[in-house]
C-alpha positions as CSV (number, residue, x, y, z in Angstrom):
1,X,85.3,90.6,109.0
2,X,88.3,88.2,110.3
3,X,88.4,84.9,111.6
4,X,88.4,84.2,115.5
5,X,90.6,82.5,117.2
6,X,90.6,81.5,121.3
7,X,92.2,83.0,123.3
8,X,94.3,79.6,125.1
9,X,96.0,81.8,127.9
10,X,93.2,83.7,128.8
11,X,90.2,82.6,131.3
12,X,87.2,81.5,129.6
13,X,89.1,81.6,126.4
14,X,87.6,84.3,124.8
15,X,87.6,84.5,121.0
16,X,90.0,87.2,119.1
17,X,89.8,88.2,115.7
18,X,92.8,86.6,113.8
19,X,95.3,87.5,111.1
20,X,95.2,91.4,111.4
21,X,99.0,90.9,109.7
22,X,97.3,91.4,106.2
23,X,96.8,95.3,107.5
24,X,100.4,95.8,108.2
25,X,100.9,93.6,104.6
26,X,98.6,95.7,102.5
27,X,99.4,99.4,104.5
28,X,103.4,98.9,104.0
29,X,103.1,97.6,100.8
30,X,101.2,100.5,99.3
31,X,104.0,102.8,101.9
32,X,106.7,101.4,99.9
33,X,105.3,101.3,95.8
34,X,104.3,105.1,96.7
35,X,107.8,105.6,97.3
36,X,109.0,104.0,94.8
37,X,106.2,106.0,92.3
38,X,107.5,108.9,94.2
39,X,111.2,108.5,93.4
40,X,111.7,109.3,97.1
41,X,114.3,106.5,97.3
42,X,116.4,106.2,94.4
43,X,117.2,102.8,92.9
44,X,120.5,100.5,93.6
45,X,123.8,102.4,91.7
46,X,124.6,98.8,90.4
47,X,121.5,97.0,89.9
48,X,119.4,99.7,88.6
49,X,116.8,98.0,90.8
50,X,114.3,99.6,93.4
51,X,114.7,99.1,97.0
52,X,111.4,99.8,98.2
53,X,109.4,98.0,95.5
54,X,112.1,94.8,95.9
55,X,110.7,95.1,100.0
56,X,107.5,95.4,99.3
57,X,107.5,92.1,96.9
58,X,109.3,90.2,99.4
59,X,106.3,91.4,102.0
60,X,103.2,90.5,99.6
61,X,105.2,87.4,99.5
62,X,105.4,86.8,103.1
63,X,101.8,87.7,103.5
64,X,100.9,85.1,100.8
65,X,102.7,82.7,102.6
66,X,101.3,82.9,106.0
67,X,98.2,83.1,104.3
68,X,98.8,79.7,102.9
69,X,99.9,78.7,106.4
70,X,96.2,79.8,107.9
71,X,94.5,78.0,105.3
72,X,95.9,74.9,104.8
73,X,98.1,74.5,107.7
74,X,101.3,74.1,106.0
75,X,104.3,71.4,107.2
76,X,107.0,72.8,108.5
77,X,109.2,71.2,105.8
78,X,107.3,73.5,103.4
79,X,107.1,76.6,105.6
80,X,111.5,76.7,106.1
81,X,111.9,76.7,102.2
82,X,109.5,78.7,100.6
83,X,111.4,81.9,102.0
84,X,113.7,80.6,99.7
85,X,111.7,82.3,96.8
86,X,112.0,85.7,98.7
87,X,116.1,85.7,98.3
88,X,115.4,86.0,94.1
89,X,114.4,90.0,94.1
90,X,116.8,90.9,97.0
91,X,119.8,89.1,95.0
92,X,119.0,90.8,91.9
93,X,118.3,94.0,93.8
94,X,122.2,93.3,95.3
95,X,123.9,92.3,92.1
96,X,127.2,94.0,91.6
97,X,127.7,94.7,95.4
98,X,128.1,91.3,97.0
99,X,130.0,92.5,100.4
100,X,128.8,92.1,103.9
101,X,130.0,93.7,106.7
102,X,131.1,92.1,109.8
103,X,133.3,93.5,113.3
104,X,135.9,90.6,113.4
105,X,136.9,90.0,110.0
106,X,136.0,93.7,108.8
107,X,134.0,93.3,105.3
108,X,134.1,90.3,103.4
109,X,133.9,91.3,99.1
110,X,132.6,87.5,97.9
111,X,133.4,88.7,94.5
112,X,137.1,88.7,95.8
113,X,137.0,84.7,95.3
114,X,135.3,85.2,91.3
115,X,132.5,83.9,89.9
116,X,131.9,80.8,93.0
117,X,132.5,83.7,95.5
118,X,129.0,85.6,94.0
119,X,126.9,82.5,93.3
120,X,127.8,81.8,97.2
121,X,126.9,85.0,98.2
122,X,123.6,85.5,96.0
123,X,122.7,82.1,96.0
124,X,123.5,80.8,99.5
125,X,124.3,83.6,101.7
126,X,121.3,85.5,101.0
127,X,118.9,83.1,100.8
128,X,120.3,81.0,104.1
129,X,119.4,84.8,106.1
130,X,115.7,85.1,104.8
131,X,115.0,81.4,106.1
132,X,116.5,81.4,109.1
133,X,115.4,84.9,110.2
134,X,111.7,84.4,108.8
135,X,111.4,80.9,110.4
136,X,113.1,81.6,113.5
137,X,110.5,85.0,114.0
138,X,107.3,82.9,113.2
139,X,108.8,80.3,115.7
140,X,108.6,82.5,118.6
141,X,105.0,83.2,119.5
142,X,101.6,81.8,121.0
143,X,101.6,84.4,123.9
144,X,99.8,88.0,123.6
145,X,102.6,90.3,122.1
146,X,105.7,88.1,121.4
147,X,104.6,87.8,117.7
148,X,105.0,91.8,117.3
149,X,106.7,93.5,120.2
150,X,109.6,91.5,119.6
151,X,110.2,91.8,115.9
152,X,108.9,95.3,116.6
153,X,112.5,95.7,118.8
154,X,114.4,94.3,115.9
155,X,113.1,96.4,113.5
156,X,113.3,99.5,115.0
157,X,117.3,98.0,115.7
158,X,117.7,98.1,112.0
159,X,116.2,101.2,111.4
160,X,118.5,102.9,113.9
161,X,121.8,101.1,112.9
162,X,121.3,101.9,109.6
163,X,123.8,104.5,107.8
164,X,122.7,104.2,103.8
165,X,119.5,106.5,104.2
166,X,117.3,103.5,103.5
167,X,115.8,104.2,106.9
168,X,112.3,105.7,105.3
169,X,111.8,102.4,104.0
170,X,110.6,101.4,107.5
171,X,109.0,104.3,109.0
172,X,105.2,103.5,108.1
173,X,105.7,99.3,108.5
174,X,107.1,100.1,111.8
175,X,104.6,102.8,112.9
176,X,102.0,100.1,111.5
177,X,103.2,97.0,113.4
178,X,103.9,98.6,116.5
179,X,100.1,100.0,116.6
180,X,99.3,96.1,116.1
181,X,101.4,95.2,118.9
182,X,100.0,97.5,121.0
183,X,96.2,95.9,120.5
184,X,98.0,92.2,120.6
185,X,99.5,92.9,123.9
186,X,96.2,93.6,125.6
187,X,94.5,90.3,123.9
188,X,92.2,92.6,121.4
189,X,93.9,91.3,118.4
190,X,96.1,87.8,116.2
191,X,98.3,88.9,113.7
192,X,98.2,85.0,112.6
193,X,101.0,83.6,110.4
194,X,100.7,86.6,107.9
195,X,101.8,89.1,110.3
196,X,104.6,86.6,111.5
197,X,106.1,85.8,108.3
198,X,105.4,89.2,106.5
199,X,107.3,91.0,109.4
200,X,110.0,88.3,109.5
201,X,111.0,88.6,105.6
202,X,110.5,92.1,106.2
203,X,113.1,92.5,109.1
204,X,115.6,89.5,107.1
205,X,115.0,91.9,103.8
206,X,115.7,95.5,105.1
207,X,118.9,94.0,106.3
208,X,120.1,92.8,103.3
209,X,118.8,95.7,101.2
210,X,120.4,98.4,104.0
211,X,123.7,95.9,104.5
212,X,123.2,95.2,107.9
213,X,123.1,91.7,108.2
214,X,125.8,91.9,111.0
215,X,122.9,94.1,113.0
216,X,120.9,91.2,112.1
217,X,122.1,88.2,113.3
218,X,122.9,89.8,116.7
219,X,119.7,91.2,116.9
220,X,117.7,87.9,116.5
221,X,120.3,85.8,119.4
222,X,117.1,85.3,121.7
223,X,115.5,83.5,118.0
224,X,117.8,82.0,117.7
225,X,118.0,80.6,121.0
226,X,114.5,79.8,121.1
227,X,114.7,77.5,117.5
228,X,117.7,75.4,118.8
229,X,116.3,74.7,122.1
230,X,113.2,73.7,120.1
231,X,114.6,71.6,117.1
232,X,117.0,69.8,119.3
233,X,115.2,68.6,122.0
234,X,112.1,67.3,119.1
235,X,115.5,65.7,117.1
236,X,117.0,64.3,120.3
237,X,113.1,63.2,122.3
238,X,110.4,63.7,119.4
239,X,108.6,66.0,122.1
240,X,107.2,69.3,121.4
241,X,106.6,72.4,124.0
242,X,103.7,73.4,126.1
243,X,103.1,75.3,129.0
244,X,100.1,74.9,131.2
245,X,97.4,77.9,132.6
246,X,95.7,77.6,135.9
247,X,93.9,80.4,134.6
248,X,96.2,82.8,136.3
249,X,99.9,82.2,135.5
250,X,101.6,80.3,132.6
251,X,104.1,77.3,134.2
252,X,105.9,74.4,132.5
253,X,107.5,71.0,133.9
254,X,110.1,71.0,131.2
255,X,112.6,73.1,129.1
256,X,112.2,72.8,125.8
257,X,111.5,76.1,124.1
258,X,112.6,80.1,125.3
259,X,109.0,80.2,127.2
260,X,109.0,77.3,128.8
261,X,112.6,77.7,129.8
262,X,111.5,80.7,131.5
263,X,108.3,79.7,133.0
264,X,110.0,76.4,133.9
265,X,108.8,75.7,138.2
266,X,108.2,79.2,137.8
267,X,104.8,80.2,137.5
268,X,104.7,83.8,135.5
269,X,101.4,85.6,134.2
270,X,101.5,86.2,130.4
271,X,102.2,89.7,130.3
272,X,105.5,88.8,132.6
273,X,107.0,86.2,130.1
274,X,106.5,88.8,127.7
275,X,108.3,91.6,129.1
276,X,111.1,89.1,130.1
277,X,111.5,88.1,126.5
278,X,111.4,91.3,125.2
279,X,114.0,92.9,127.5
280,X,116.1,89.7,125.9
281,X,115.1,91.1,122.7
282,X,116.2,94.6,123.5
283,X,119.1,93.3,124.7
284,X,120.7,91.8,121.8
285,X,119.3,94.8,119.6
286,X,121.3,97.4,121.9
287,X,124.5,95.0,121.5
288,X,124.0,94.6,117.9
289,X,123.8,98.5,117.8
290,X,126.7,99.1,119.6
291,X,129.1,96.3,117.8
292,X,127.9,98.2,114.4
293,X,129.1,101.5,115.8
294,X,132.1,100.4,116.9
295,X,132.9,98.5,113.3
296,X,132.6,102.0,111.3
C-alpha cells in the first residue's frame, strides 16, 4: 500500500514502508473538523474564526506539501517559502489580538505601534514562525526516530504549557504521532516529508493559535542549532553532512550538522544518537516550560 524506502543505517538495508505521515494527516485532521462540528472548542472572541478547523487547514497543507516534496523532490528554495501560505488562516484566525508573550520584555501588543505594528505582526511575525519552525523540524532527521520522537517532545511541551484550554486540540495528533514514533524507532516504519512538515506546521500553528510562541522558540533551541550548523558551514564550504555505517555504529570525520556533531570520532549506534538528541530535546522543552511558568 506505501512506498519503500531503504533502510541506509541498517545492515543489509532492508526496505521500510514510507510516508505513514498521511495517517497522522488524515486521523488529526478528521480529530479536529469533528471538534469543530462538535462545537467542543468555541471559536476566537475576536475573529469569529475556528481554532481547530484553522489547525487542521494548516495540517492538510503541510501534508500536501511533503507530499509534493516525495513526489517531485522539491528545492529547498521552494520548500522554506511555501509555509509561507500556512501563516494566511492563523493570521486571520488571530486578527484583533496581535500580542505575544515573552519573559524579558513581558507582552508585546503590536497594535500598540497602529496599523504598521499589525501588518508586522500578521504579516511578518507570524509567517517568519511557521517557516522557521516547519523547516528547521523537517531539517532534523534521516535516523530511526528523530523525525517523530523529537517533535513528539515539543508537542507534548506545548500542550502542557498551555493555559487557554486549547489543549484538546492536540490530544488525538499527539496520541497519533507518538504511536508512529514508536514503530519509527524500531525501523518498522518512514513518516517521509508528510509526517515532517505536517507535524512541524502543526507544532509552529498550535503555538500561535494557543499564544505560546515563547514556549516555542525555546522548545525548538536543539533545531535550531542543528539548521545553523548546517546552513553555515554549506554557505561558508559548499559541503553538505554525512555520517558513515560500518554496519554497526554511525561515525563522522566532520561537524557539520547536530548528528554529526555528536557522532563526530565518536562512533554511536543509531538508537544512541537518538536518545542523545532527544534528551537535548527534552531539555529545552522542560526550560521553555519553566520560563513560561515563571512569566504568569
Amino acid at each position: 500500500m506505501f512506498p519503500k524506502a531503504p533502510d541506509h543505517h541498517k545492515p543489509n538495508k532492508p526496505l521500510v514502508p514510507n510516508g505513514l505521515g498521511v495517517v497522522y494527516v488524515i486521523i488529526s485532521a478528521t480529530y479536529l473538523f469533528l471538534l469543530d462540528f462538535s462545537k467542543v472548542v468555541t471559536f476566537h472572541a475576536q475573529s469569529n474564526v475556528s481554532p481547530a478547523s484553522t489547525l487542521a487547514v494548516c495540517i492538510l497543507f503541510g501534508g500536501f506539501m511533503g507530499l509534493l516534496d516525495d513526489w517531485m523532490d522539491l528545492r529547498w528554495r521552494y520548500k522554506a517559502f511555501l509555509p509561507i501560505l500556512a501563516a494566511l488562516p492563523l493570521a486571520a484566525l488571530r486578527q484583533g489580538t496581535p500580542t505575544m508573550s515573552t519573559y524579558f520584555w513581558g507582552k508585546i501588543n503590536f497594535s500598540a505601534y497602529g496599523m504598521i505594528g499589525e501588518l508586522i505582526f500578521y504579516f511578518g511575525v507570524i509567517p517568519l514562525i511557521v517557516t522557521i519552525a516547519t523547516n528547521v523540524v523537517n531539517q532534523l532527521g534521516g535516523l530511526n526516530g528523530l523525525e517523530t520522537i523529537c517533535p513528539s517532545i515539543v508537542l507534548l511541551g506545548l500542550l502542557l504549557g498551555s493555559a487557554s484550554g486549547l489543549q484538546v486540540l492536540l490530544y488525538v495528533p499527539l496520541l497519533v504521532f507518538a504511536a508512529l514514533a514508536f514503530f519509527n524507532f524500531r525501523g518498522k516504519l518512514f513518516v517521509g516529508n508528510t509526517g515532517s512538515f505536517a507535524i512541524g506546521i502543526t507544532i509552529a500553528s498550535y503555538a500561535i493559535i494557543a499564544n505560546v510562541e515563547q514556549t516555542l522558540v525555546i522548545s525548538i533551541l536543539p533545531y535550531a542549532a542543528n539548521a545553523s550548523i548546517i546552513l553555515l558551514t554549506f554557505f561558508f564550504t559548499r559541503q553538505k553532512a554525512g555520517v558513515s555505517f560500518d554496519g554497526e555504529k554511525l561515525s563522522s570525520d566532520h561537524r557539520r550538522s547536530l548528528v554529526t556533531f555528536i557522532t563526530y570520532r565518536r562512533p554511536l549506534t543509531e538508537k544512541q544518537v537518538v536518545a542523545v538528541i532527544s534528551l537535548l530535546m527534552a531539555a529545552s522543552t522542560t526550560l521553555a516550560l519553566l520560563v513560561e511558568w515563571l512569566s504568569r
